[in-house]
DOLUMVEX-428043 format. One record per residue (C-alpha): residue in three letters; z, y, x. Coordinates in Angstrom, 3 decimals. Layout:
BEGIN
<site aa="Ala" c3="Z" c2="Y" c1="X"/>
...
//
This chain:
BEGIN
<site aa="Unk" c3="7.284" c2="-20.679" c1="-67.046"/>
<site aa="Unk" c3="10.195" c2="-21.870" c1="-64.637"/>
<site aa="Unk" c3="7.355" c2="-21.958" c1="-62.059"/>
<site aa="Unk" c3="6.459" c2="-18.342" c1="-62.634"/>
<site aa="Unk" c3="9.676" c2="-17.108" c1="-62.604"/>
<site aa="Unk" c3="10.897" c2="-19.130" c1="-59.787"/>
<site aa="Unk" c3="7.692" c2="-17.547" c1="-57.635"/>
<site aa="Unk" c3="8.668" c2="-14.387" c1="-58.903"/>
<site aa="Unk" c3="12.073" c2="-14.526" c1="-57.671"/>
<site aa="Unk" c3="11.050" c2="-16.473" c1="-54.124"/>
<site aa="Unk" c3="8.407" c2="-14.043" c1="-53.374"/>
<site aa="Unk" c3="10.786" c2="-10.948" c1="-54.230"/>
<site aa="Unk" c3="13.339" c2="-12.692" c1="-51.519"/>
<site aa="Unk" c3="10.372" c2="-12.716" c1="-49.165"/>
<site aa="Unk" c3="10.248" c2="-8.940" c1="-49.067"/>
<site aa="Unk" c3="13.307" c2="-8.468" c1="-48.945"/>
<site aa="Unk" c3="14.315" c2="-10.205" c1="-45.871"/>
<site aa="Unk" c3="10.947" c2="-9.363" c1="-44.211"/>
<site aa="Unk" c3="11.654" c2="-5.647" c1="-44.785"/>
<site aa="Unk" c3="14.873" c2="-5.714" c1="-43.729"/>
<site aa="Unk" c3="14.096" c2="-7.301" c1="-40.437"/>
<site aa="Unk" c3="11.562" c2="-4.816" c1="-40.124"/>
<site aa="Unk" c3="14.074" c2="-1.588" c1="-40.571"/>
<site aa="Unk" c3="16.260" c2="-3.539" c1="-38.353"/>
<site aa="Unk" c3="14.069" c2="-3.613" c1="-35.348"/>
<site aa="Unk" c3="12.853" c2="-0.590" c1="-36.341"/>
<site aa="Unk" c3="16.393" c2="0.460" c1="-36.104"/>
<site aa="Unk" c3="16.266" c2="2.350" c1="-39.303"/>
<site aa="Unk" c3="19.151" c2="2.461" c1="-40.879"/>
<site aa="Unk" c3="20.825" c2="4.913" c1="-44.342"/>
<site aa="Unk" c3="19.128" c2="8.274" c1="-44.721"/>
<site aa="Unk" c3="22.601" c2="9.939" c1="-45.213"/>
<site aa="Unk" c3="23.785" c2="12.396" c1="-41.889"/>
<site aa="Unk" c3="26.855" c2="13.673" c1="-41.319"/>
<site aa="Unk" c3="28.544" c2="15.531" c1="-44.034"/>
<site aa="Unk" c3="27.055" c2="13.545" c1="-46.536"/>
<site aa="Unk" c3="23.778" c2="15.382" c1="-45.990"/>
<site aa="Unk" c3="20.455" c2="13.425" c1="-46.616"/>
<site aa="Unk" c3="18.276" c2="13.503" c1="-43.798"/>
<site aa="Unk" c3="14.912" c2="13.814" c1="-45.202"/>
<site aa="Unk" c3="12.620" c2="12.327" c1="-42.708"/>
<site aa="Unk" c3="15.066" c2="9.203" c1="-42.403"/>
<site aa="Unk" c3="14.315" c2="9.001" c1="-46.193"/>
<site aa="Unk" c3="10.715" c2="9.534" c1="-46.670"/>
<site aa="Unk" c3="10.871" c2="6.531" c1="-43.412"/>
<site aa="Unk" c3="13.043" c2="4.350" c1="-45.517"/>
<site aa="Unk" c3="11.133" c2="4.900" c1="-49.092"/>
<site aa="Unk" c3="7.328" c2="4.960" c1="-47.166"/>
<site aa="Unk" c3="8.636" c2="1.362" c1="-45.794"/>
<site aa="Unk" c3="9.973" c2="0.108" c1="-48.841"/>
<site aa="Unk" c3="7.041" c2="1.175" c1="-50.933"/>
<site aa="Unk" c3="4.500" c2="0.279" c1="-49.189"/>
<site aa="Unk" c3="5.549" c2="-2.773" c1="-47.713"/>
<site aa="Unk" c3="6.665" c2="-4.700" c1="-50.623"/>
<site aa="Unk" c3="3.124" c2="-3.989" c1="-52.174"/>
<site aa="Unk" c3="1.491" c2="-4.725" c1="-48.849"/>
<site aa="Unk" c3="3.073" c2="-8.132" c1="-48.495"/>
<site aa="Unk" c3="2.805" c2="-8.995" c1="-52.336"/>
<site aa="Unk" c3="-1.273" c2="-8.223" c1="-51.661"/>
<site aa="Unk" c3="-0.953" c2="-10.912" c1="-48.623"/>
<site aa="Unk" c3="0.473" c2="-13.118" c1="-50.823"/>
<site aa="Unk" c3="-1.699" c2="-12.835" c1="-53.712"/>
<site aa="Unk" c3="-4.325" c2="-15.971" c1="-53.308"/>
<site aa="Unk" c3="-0.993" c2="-18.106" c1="-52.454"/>
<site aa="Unk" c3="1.041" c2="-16.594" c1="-55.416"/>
<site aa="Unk" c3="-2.393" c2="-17.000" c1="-58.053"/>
<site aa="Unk" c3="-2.578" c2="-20.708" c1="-56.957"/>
<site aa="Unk" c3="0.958" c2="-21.946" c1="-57.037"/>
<site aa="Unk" c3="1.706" c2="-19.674" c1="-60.646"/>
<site aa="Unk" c3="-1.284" c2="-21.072" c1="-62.891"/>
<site aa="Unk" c3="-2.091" c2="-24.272" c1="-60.792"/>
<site aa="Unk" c3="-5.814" c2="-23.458" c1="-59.618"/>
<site aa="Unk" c3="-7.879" c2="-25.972" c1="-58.594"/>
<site aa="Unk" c3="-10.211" c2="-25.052" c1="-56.029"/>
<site aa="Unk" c3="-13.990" c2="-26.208" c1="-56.093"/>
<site aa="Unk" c3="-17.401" c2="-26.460" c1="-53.214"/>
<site aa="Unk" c3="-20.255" c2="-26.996" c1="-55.307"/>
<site aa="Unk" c3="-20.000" c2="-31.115" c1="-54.365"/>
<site aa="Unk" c3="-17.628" c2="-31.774" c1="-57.318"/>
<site aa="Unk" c3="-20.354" c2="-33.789" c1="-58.867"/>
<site aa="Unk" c3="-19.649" c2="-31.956" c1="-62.290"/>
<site aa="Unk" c3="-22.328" c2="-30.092" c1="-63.558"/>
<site aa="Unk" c3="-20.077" c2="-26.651" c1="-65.262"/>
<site aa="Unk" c3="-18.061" c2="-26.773" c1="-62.227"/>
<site aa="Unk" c3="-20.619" c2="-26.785" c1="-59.345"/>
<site aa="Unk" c3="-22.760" c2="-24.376" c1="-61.479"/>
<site aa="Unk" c3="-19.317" c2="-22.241" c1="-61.369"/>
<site aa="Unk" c3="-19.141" c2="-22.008" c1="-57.691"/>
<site aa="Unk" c3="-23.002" c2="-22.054" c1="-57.167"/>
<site aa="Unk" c3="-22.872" c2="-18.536" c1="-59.219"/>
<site aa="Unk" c3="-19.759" c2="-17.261" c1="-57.431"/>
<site aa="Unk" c3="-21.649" c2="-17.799" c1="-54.108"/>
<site aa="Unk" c3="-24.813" c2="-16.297" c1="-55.434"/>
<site aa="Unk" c3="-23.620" c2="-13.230" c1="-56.796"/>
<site aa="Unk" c3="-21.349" c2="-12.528" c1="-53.883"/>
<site aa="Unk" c3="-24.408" c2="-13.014" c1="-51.219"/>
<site aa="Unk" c3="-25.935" c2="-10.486" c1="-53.701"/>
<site aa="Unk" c3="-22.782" c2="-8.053" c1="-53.432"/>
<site aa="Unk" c3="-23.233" c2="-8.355" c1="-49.975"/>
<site aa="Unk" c3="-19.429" c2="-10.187" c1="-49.533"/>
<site aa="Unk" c3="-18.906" c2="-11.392" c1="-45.437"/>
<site aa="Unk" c3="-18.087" c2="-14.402" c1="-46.847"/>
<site aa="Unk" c3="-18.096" c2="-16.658" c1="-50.408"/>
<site aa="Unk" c3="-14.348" c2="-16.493" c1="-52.037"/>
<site aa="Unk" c3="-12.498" c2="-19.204" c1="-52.870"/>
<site aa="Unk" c3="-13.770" c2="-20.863" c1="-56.231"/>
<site aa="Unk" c3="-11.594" c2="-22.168" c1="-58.467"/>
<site aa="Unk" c3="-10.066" c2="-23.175" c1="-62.268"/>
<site aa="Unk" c3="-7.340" c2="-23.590" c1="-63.955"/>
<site aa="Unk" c3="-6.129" c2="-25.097" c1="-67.608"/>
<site aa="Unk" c3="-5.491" c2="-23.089" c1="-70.442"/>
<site aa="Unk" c3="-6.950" c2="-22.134" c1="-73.675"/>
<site aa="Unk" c3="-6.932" c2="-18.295" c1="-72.999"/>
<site aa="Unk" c3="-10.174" c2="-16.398" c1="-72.304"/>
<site aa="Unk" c3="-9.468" c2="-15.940" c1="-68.936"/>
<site aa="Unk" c3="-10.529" c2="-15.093" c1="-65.154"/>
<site aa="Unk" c3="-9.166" c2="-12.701" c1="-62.331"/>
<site aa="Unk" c3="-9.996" c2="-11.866" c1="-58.640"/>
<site aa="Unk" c3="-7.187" c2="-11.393" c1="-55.835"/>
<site aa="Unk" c3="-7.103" c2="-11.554" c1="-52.032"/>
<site aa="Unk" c3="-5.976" c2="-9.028" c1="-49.203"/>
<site aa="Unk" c3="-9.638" c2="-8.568" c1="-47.921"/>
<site aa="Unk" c3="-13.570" c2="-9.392" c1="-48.729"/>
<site aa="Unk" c3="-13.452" c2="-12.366" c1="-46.943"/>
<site aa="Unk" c3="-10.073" c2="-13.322" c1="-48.465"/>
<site aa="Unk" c3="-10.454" c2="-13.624" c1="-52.056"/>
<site aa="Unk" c3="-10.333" c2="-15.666" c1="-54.542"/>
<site aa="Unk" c3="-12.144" c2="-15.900" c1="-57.756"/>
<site aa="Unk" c3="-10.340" c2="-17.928" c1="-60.844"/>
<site aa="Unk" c3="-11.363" c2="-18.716" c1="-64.294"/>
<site aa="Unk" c3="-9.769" c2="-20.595" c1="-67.136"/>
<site aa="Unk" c3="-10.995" c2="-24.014" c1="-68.769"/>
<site aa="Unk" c3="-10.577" c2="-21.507" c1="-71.895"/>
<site aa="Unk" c3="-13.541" c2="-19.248" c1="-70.634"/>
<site aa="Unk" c3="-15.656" c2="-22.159" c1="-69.385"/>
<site aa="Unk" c3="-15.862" c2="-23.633" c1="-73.226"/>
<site aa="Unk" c3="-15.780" c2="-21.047" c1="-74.776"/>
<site aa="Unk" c3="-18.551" c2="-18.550" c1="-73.194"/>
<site aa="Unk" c3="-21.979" c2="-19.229" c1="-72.777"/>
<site aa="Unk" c3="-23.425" c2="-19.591" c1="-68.809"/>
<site aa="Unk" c3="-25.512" c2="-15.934" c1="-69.050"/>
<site aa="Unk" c3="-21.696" c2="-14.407" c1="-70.244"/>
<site aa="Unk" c3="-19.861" c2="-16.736" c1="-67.792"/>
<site aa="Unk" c3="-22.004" c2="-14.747" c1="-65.528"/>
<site aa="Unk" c3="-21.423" c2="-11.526" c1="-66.443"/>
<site aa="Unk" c3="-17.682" c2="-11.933" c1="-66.286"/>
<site aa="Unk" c3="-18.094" c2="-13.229" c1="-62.761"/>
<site aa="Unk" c3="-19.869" c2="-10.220" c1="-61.705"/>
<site aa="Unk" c3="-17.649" c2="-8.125" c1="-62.632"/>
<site aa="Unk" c3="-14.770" c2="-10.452" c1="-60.747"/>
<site aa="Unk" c3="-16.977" c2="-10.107" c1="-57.646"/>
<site aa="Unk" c3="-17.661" c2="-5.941" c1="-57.868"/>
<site aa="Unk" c3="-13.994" c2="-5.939" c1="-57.857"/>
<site aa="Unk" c3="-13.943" c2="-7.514" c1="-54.453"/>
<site aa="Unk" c3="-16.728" c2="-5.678" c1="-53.268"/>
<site aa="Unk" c3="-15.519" c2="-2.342" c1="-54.660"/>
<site aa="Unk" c3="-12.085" c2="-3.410" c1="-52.351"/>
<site aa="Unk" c3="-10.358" c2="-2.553" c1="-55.424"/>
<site aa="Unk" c3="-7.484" c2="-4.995" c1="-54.594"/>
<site aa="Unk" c3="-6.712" c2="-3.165" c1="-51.486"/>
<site aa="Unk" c3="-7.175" c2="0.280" c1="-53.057"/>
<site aa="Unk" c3="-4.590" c2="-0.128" c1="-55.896"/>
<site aa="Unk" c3="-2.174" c2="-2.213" c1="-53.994"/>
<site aa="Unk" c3="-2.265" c2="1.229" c1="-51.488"/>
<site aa="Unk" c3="-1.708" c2="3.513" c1="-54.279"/>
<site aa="Unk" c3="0.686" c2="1.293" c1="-56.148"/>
<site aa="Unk" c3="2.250" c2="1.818" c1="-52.480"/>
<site aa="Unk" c3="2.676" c2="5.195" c1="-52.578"/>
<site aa="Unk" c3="3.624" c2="5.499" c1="-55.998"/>
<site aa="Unk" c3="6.673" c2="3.319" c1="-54.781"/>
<site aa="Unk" c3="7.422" c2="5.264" c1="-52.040"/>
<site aa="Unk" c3="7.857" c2="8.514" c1="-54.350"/>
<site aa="Unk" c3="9.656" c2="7.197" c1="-57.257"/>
<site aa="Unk" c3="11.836" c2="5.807" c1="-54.169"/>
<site aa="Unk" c3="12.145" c2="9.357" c1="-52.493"/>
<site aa="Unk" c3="12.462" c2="11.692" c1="-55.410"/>
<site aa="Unk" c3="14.677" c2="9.503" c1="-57.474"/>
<site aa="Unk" c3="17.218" c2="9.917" c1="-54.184"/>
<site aa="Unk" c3="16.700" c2="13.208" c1="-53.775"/>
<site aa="Unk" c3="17.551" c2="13.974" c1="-57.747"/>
<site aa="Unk" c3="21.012" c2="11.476" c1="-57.127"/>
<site aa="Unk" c3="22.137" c2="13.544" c1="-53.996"/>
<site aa="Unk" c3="21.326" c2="16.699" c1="-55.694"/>
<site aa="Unk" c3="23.375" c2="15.318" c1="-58.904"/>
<site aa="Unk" c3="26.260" c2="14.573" c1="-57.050"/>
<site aa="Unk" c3="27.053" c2="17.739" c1="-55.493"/>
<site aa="Unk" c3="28.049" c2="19.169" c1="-59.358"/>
<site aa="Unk" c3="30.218" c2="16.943" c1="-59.750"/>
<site aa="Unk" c3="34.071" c2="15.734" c1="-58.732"/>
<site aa="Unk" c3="33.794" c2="13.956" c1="-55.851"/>
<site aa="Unk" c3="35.715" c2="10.851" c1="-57.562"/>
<site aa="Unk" c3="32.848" c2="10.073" c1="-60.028"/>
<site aa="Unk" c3="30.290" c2="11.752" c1="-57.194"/>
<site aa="Unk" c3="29.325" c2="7.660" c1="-56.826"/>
<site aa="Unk" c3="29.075" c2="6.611" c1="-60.153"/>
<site aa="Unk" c3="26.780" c2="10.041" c1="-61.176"/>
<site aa="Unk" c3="24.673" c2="9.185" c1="-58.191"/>
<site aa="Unk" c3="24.126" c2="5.833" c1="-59.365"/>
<site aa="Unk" c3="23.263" c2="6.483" c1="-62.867"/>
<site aa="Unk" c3="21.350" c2="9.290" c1="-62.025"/>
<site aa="Unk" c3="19.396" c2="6.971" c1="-59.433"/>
<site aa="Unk" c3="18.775" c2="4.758" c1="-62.002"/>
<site aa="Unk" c3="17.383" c2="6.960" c1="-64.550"/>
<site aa="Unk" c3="15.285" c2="8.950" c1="-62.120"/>
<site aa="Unk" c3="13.463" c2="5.597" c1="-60.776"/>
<site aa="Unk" c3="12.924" c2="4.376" c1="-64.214"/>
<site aa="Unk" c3="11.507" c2="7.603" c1="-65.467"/>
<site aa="Unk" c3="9.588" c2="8.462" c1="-62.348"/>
<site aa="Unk" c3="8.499" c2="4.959" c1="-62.607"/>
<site aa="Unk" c3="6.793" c2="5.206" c1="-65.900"/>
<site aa="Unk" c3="5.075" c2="8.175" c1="-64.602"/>
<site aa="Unk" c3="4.039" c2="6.737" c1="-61.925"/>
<site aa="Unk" c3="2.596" c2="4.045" c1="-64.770"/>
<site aa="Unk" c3="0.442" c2="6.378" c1="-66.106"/>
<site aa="Unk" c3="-1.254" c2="7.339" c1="-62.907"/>
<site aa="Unk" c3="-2.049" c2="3.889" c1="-61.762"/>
<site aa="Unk" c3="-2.528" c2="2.726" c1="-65.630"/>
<site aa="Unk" c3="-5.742" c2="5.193" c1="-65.349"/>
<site aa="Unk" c3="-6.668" c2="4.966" c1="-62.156"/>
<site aa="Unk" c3="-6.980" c2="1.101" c1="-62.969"/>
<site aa="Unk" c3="-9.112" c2="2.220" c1="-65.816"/>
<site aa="Unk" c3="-11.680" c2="4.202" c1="-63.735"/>
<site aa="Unk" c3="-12.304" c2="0.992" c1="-61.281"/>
<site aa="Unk" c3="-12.701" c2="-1.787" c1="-64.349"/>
<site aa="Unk" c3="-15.795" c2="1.284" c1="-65.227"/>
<site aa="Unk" c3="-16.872" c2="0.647" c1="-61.410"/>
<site aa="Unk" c3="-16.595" c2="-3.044" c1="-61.949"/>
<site aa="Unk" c3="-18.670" c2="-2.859" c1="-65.451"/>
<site aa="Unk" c3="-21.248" c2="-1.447" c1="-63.868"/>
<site aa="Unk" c3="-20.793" c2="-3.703" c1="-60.325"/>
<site aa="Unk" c3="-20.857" c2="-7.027" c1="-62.652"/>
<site aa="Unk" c3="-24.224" c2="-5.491" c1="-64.549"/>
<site aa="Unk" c3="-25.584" c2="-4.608" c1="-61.227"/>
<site aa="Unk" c3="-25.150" c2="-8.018" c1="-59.783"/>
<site aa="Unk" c3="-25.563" c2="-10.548" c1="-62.842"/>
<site aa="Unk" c3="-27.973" c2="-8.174" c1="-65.019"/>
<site aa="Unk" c3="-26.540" c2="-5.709" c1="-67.377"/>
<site aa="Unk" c3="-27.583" c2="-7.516" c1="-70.871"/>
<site aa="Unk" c3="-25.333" c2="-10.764" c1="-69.163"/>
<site aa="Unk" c3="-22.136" c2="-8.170" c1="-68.750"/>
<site aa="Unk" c3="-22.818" c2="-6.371" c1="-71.873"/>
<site aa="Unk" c3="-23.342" c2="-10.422" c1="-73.624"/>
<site aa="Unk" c3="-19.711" c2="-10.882" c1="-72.257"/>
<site aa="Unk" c3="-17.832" c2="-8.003" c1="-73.318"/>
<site aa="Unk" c3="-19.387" c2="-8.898" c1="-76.497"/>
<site aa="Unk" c3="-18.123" c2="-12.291" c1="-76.512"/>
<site aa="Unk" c3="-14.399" c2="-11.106" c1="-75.861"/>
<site aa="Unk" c3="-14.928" c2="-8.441" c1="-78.651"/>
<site aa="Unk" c3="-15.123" c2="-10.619" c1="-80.986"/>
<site aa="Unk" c3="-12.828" c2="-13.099" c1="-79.709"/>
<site aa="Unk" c3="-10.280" c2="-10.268" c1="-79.646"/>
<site aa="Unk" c3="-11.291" c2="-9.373" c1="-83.159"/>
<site aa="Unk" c3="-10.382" c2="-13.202" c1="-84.275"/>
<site aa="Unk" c3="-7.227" c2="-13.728" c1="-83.043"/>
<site aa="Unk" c3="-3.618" c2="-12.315" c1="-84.530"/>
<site aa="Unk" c3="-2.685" c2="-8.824" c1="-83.068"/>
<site aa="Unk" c3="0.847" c2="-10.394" c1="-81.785"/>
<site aa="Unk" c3="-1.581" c2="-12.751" c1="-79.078"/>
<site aa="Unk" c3="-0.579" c2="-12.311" c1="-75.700"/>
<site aa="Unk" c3="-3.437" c2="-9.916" c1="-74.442"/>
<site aa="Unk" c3="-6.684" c2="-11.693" c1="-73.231"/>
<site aa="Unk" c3="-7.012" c2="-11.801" c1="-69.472"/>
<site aa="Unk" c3="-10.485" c2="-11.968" c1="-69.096"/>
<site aa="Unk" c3="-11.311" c2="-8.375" c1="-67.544"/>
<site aa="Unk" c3="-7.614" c2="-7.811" c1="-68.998"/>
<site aa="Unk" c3="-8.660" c2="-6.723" c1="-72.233"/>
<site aa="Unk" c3="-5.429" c2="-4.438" c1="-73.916"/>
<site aa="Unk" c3="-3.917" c2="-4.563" c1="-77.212"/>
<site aa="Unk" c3="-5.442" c2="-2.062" c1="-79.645"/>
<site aa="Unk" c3="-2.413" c2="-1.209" c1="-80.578"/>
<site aa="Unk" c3="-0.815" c2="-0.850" c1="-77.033"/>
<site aa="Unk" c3="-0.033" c2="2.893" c1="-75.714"/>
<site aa="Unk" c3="-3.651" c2="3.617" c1="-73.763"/>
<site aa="Unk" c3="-1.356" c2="5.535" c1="-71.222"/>
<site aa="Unk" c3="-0.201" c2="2.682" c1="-69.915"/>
<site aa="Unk" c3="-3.243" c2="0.375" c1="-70.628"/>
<site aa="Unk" c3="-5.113" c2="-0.895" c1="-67.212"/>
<site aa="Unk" c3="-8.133" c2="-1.404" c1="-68.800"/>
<site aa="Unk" c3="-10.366" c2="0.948" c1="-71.140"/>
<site aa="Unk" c3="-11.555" c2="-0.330" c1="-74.814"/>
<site aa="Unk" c3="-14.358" c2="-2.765" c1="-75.372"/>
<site aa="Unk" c3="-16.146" c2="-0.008" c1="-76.805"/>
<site aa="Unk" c3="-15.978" c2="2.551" c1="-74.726"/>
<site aa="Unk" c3="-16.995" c2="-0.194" c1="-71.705"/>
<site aa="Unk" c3="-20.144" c2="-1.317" c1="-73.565"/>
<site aa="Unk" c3="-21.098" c2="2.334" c1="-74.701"/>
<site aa="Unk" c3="-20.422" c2="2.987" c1="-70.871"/>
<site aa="Unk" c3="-23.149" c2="0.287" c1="-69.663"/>
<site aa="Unk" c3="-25.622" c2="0.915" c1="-72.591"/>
<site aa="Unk" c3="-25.948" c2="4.663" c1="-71.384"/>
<site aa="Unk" c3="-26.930" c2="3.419" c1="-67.788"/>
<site aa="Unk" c3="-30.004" c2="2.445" c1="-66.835"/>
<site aa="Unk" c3="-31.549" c2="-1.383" c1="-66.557"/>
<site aa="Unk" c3="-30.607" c2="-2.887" c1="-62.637"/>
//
C-alpha cells in the first residue's frame, strides 16, 4: 500500500514539474489581463495543457506505473513452467490474430483476486497482466477468453481513446470551473472576492468533475461491449461467454463489502451504474449470446 501511494504521489510530482516546464517555455503564464479580466484564450491554453497533459503523460507512464504498483513479473514463453509459457504462448497467439504490430509484454503478478488488465501508450506498447488469483482459479478455455478481451482492448486503441477523452474532460471541468469563480467574484465585496473565488472553484471542479464521471463512466461501458465482442472474436465466443460465467459466479460467492473484482473490472451490484466503468455480467453475456458464432 505504501508502494501505491508513494507511486501515486511521485508520478503526480512528475506532471507537475513536466507541465510547468512546458508552460514555461511555452511562456504561458495566468489567464487573468488587466483589470482583473480573464482572458479566455490564455485559459482554454492553460486548462487544454493541464488536461490533457497530465492524462497524456500518466498514459506514457502506464506499463512503468502497472509494474512497479502490483510487482509484475514479466514472462517469454522459455520460463520452463508449463501455466506460464502457455500464458504468454496465448497472449502472442491471440494478438497475431488481432492483428497487433507487435506481441505485448506478458506478465503476472501475486494475489488472490480474480484479476487481469491491459495498459500501454500504443499497440506495440502494451502490456498484458494477470493475477496468480485468475491463473488457479479459471480454467485455460476461460483464461482465454479473458485474454481476448485484454487484447481487443489494445487493438480497439481503447487506452489511447479514453486517456484523450479523460483529457478533455479535464480540460473543461478546468475551464468552466474558472470561468464560474471569476463570474462569482464580481457579486461580491472585493475583500472576500478571493475566498468566494476559491470556494466557488472548488465546488465547481468537484461538481463538474462528477459530471464529467458520468460521461466517461459510460463511455467506458460502450468499449468493455467492443471488447466482449473483440475477446469472442479472437478466443471464440463460448471461451468469453465460459469466463464471464466464471466471474459471475465468483462475484455471486463472495461478501458484497469485497473490493470489486478486477478481472474485466466487474462493479458492485450495488454501486451507482452512473458511475460504473463496466456494464453487468448479464447484460455482457445477453450482449454476446445475441451475436452470431465467430
Amino acid at each position: 500500500m505504501g508502494k501505491r501511494v508513494f507511486l501515486f504521489l511521485a508520478t503526480n510530482l512528475l506532471i507537475v514539474l513536466t507541465l510547468s516546464v512546458v508552460m514555461s517555455l511555452l511562456k504561458i503564464g495566468g489567464y487573468m489581463g488587466p483589470g482583473g479580466q480573464i482572458q479566455i484564450t490564455q485559459l482554454a491554453i492553460f486548462c487544454l495543457i493541464w488536461g490533457m497533459g497530465a492524462s497524456l503523460i500518466s498514459l506514457a507512464m502506464s506499463r512503468w506505473i502497472a509494474k512497479q504498483s502490483v510487482g509484475v513479473k514479466l514472462v517469454n514463453g522459455a520460463t520452463g513452467q508449463p501455466e506460464l509459457d502457455r500464458l504468454y504462448r496465448t497472449v502472442e497467439r491471440l494478438s497475431r490474430d488481432a492483428g497487433l504490430p507487435k506481441t505485448p509484454e506478458v506478465g503476472f503478478y501475486e494475489s488472490p483476486e480474480v484479476n487481469a488488465f491491459a495498459t500501454g501508450p500504443s499497440k506495440s506498447m502494451s502490456l498484458v497482466a494477470v493475477s496468480t488469483g485468475l491463473l488457479q482459479g479459471m480454467s485455460e478455455p476461460e483464461i482465454e477468453g479473458v485474454l481476448g478481451h485484454e487484447i481487443a482492448h489494445i487493438a480497439n486503441g481503447d487506452m489511447v481513446t479514453m486517456t484523450l477523452l479523460q483529457g478533455v474532460i479535464n480540460a473543461f471541468v478546468m475551464f468552466f470551473a474558472r470561468i464560474a469563480a471569476f463570474a462569482a467574484r464580481r457579486f461580491v465585496d472585493e475583500r472576500i472576492a478571493g475566498v468566494v473565488s476559491f470556494v466557488v472553484l472548488i465546488v465547481f471542479q468537484i461538481g463538474f468533475g462528477i459530471l464529467g464521471s458520468m460521461v466517461t463512466a459510460w463511455f467506458s461501458r460502450y468499449r468493455e461491449f467492443r471488447a466482449d465482442a473483440g475477446g469472442a472474436k479472437f478466443a471464440g465466443r463460448d471461451k468469453m461467454v465460459a469466463a464471464l460465467r466464471r466471474l459471475q459466479q465468483n462475484q455471486e460467492q463472495i461478501d458484497g463489502s469485497h473490493p470489486a473484482l478486477a478481472t474485466l473490472k466487474i462493479s458492485d451490484r450495488r454501486g451507482m451504474k452512473l458511475f460504473s466503468t463496466h456494464p453487468p455480467l448479464e447484460d455482457r453475456i445477453a450482449a454476446l449470446q445475441s451475436q452470431p458464432v465467430f
